[in-house]
C-alpha positions in Angstrom: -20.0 -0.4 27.3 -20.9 -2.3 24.1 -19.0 -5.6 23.8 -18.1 -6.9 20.4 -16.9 -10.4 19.7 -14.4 -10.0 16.5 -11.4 -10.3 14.8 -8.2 -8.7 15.4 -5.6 -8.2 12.4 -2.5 -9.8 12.9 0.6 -11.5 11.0 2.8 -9.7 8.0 2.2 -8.0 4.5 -0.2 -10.7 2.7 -0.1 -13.0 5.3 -2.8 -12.0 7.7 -3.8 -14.4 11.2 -6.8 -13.0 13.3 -7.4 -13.4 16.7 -11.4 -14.0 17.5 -11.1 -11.4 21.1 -13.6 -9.5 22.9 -13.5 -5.7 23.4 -15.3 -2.8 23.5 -16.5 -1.7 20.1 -14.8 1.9 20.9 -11.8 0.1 20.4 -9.4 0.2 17.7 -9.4 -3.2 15.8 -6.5 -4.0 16.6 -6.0 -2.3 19.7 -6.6 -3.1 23.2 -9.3 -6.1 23.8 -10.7 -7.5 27.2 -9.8 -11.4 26.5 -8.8 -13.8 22.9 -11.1 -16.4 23.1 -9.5 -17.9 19.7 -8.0 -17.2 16.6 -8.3 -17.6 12.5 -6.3 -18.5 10.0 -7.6 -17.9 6.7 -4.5 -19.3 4.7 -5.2 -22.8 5.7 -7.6 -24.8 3.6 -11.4 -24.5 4.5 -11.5 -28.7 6.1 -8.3 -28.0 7.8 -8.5 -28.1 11.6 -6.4 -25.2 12.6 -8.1 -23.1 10.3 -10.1 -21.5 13.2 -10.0 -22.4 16.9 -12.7 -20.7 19.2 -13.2 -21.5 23.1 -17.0 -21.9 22.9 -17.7 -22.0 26.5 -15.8 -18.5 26.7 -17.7 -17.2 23.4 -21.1 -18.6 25.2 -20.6 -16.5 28.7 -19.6 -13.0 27.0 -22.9 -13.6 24.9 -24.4 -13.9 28.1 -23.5 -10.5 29.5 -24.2 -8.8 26.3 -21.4 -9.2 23.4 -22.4 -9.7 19.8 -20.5 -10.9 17.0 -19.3 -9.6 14.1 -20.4 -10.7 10.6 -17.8 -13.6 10.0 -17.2 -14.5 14.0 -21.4 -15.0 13.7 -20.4 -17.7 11.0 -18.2 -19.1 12.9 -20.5 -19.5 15.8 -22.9 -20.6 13.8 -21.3 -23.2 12.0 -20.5 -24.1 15.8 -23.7 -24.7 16.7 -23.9 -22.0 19.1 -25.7 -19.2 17.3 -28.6 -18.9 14.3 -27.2 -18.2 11.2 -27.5 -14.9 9.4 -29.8 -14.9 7.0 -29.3 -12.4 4.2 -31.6 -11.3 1.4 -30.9 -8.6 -1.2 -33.7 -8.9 -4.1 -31.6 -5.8 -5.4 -28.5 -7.7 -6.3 -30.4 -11.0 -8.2 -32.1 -7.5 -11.0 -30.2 -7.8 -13.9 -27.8 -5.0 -14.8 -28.6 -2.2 -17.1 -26.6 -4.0 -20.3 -28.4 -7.1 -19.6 -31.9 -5.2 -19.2 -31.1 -3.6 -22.8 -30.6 -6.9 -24.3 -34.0 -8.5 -23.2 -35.1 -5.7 -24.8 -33.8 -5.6 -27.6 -34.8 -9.7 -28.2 -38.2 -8.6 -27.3 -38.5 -6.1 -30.2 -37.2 -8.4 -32.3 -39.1 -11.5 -31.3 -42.4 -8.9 -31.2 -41.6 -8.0 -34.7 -44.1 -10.6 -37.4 -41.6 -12.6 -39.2 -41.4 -11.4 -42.9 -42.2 -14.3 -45.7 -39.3 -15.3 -47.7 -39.6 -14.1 -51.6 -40.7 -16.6 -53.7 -37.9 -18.1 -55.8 -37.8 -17.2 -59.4 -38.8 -20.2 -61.6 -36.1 -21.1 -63.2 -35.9 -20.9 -67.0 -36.3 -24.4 -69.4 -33.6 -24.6 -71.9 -34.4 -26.3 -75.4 -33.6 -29.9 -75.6 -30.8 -29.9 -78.3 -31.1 -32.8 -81.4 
């Protein structure tokens, strides 16, 4: 049985609450789960204390006997102290996109291109001095 530490949908239209519970990764995601350890509530602000509560000492047995984390209850372990944050890397995503690689090229053409000397400008024509 593969345990997964995650979250578990709950609350009304637009207002969603998630409880942090572990359960078997077979499991619907909001379905049947083996215990809530905690809960998160992403409507609060980010330094608010009830934003997300997590029994640590539970979370730090059932990693014991096997459970892993999802992708955002890892964060919030993490942040806890009690895991090693994820570290992500996608050189793919920094690229620049196809308009922006068109433009660099098109500045290079121009900036490859010799600058043309301006025309000379025409002398301009001396009148007669009138008497």
């Amino acid at each position: 049985m593969a345990l997964k530490i995650r979250l578990a949908r709950g609350g009304t239209k637009k207002r969603p609450h998630y409880n942090i519970v572990i359960a078997d990764s077979r499991s619907p995601r909001d379905g049947r789960f083996i215990e809530k350890i905690g809960f998160y509530n992403p409507l609060l602000a980010k330094d608010h204390a009830d934003r997300v509560k997590l029994d640590l000492e539970k979370a730090k047995e059932w990693m014991k006997k096997g459970a892993t984390a999802s992708d955002r209850v890892h964060r919030f372990l993490a942040n806890a102290g009690l895991a090693q944050p994820l570290k992500k890397n996608n050189p793919e995503k920094a690229k620049p996109k196809k308009k922006a690689q068109e433009r660099a090229a098109a500045n290079a053409k121009l900036a490859a291109a010799p600058a043309e000397a301006p025309a000379p400008a025409p002398a301009a024509a001396e009148e007669p001095a009138a008497t």
